[in-house]
MARTI-721222 format. One record per residue (C-alpha): residue in one letter; y, z, x. Coordinates in steps of 0.2 Angstrom, whole numbers, padded with zeros to 4 digits, always signed. Layout:
// MARTI-721222
AYZX/...
// end
This chain:
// MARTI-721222
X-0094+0081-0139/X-0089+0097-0147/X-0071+0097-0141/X-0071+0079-0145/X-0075+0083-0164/X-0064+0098-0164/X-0048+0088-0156/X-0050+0075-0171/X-0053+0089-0185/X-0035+0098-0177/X-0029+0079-0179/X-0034+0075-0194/X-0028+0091-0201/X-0009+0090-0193/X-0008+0074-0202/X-0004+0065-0187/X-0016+0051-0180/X-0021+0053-0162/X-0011+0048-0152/X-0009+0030-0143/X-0006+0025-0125/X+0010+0030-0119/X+0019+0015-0111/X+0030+0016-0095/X+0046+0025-0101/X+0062+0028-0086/X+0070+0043-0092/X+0090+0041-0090/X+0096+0055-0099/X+0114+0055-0108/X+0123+0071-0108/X+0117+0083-0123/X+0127+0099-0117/X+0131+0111-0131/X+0149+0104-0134/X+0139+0087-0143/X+0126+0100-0150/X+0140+0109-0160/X+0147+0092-0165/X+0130+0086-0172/X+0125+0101-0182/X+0144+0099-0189/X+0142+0080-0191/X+0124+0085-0201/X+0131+0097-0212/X+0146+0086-0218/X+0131+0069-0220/X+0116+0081-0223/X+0119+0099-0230/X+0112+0107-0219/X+0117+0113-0200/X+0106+0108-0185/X+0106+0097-0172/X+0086+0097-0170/X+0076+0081-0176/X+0063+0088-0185/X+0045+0080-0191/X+0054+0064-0190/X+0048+0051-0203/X+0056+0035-0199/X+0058+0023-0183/X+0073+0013-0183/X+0077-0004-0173/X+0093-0008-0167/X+0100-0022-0155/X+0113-0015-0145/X+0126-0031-0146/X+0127-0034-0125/X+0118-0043-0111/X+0115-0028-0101/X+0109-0011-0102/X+0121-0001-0092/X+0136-0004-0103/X+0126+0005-0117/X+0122+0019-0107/X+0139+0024-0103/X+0146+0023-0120/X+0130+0034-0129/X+0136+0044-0112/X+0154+0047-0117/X+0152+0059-0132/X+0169+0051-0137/X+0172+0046-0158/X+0165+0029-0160/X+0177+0014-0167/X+0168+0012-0183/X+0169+0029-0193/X+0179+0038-0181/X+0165+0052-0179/X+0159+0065-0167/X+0150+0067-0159/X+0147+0049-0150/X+0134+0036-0153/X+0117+0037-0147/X+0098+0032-0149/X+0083+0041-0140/X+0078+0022-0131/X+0084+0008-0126/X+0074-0007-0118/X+0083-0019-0107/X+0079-0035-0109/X+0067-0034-0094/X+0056-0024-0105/X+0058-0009-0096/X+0060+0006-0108/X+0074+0020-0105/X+0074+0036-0116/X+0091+0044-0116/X+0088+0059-0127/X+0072+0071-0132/X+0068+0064-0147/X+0070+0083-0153/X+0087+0081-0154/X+0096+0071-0168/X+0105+0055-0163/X+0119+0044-0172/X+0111+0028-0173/X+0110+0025-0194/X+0121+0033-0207/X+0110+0040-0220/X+0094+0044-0208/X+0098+0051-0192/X+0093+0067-0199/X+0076+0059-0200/X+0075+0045-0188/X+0072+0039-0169/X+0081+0027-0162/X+0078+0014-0151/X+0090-0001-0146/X+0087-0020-0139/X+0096-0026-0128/X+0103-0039-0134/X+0110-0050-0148/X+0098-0055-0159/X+0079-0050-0166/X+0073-0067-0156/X+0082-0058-0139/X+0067-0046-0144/X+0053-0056-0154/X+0054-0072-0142/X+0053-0062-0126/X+0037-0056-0123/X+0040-0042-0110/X+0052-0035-0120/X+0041-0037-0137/X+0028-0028-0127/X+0036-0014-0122/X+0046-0013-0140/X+0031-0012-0151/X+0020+0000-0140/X+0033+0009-0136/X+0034+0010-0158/X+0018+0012-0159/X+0015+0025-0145/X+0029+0035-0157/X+0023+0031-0174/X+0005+0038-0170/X+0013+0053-0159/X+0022+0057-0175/X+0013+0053-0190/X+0027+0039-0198/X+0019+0026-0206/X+0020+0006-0202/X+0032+0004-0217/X+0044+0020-0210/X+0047+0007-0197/X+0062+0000-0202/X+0078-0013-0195/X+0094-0003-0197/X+0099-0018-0209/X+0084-0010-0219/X+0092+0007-0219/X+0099+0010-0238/X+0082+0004-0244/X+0073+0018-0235/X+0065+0030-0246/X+0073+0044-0233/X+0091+0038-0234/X+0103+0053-0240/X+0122+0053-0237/X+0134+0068-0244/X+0149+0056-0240/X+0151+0044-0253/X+0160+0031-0245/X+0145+0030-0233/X+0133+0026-0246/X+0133+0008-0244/X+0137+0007-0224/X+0124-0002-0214/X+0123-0016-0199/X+0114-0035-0199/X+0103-0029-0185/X+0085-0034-0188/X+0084-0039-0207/X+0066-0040-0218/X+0063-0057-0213/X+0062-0051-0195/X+0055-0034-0198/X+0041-0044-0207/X+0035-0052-0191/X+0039-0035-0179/X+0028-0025-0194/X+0014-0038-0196/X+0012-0036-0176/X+0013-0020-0179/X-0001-0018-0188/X-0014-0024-0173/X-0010-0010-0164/X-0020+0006-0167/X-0019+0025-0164/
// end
């Protein structure tokens, strides 16, 4: 019982909640080698203002939908460390999960490293991708909105983020974490999971507990 007592006091005094059950996650790692390291403490310097590619204390969980049917597709380009057709960046796009529309969960990178998933908090943020098109690809597929919101959950209570820190990339600007050095960047975000959905993903959320 004392050990109990003194986990929960080392817990409580972290600030981070104990931690949940950890779901089934396959890791599948993309190539981090220290080519893409170099390219994300440039890429944080120029966004951020400062050089790193380590992803510390973060405080925000961001969704995203990946835009295909099929996982592997989404591997190979995270994979490629190649500049993405949007901004024209380096190094490549990526998020630290991806769950296939089977609900199976894939982490892709150590959530200790920094991914490019949203301009303005990948400084601060995990990222984790839904296969698929839209929030009801996620919200009306119960494995997959299973294995979304405890794998969510098992992060948010590892980490200490707080329910409203979890966030739809449409819901990026209005974070109170978003920072972005380059101006025409300010405004950039995606449609990906908007309030209206996020509503229903937090509120579910919510009946989950550390």
């Amino acid at each position: 019982m004392l050990g109990v007592a003194l986990a929960a006091l080392t817990l409580a005094a972290s600030g981070h909640a104990a931690a949940a059950e950890r779901p089934p996650i396959a890791w599948d790692a993309i190539p981090y080698p220290a080519k893409r390291k170099a390219e994300m403490a440039s890429y944080s310097e120029r966004h951020y203002g400062f050089r790193r590619y380590g992803l510390r204390n973060p405080k925000v969980i961001v969704q995203h939908l990946t835009e295909s049917s099929t996982y592997g597709p989404i591997w190979s380009m995270f994979a490629r460390d190649v500049a993405d057709n949007e901004l024209h960046e380096l190094p490549g796009v990526c998020s630290h999960f991806v769950i296939d529309q089977n609900g199976k969960i894939h982490q892709l990178a150590p959530i200790s490293l920094m991914c490019r998933h949203t301009v303005g908090l990948n400084w601060t943020a995990i990222g984790i991708e839904h296969v698929g098109f839209s929030p009801s690809d996620v919200l009306g597929r119960a494995k997959v909105r299973r294995a979304s919101l405890r794998l969510t959950n098992w992060l948010r209570c590892r980490e200490g983020i707080s329910i409203g820190n979890v966030i739809g990339h449409n819901e990026s600007l209005k974070s109170r974490y978003h920072h972005e050095n380059v101006k025409r960047l300010r405004g950039q975000t995606h449609d990906d999971f908007p309030t209206s959905s996020m509503r229903k993903y937090r509120a579910a959320l919510r009946k989950l507990t550390c």
